[in-house]
N, C-alpha and C positions, 0 to 999 in steps of 0.2 A: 504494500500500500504506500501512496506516497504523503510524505509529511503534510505535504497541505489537504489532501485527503481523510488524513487524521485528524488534523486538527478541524478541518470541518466536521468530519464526523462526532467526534467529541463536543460542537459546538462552541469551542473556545476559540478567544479572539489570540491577536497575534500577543497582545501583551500576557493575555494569561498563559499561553503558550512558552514566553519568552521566561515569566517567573517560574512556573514549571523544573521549566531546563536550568534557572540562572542567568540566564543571558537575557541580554536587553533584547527590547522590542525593533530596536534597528537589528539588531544582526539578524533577528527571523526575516526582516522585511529582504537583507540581502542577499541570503539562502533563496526567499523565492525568487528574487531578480535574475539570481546567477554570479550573482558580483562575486561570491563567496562560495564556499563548502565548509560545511563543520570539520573540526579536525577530530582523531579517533577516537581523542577522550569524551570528545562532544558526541559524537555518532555512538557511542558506545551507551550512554546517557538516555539520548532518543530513542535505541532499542530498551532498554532498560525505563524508564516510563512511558512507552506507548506498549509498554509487554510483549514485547517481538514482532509488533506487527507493522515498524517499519523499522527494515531490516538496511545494511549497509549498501547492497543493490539498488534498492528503493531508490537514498538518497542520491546514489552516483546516476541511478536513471532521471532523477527529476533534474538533478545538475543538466544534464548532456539536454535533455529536453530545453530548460529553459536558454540553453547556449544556442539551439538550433533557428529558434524563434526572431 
């Protein structure tokens, strides 16, 4: 599933998303731009509170997606 997938599904916005994780609500907004990629500790974290269901794939395919765009 991809992050933003989740967190839609979840219904949470990008800032509760961001408290969530620890991270600010800019770095979510740059993950979905693209500008960005979480690094392992982070991606590790995302699998770890979204309970597996997005997984390190996910993230590298939502990346490559929003690069494509």
């Amino acid at each position: 599933m991809l992050f933003s997938e989740w967190i839609d599904k979840r219904g949470l916005t990008r800032a509760k998303a961001a408290e969530l994780l620890g991270v600010t609500a800019t770095a979510i907004t740059h993950w979905y731009a693209g500008r960005h990629r979480p690094g392992p500790r982070m991606t590790a974290r995302i699998y770890e509170v979204s309970n597996g269901r997005v997984t390190v794939n996910d993230l590298h395919r939502a990346y490559q997606l929003s690069r494509d765009e």
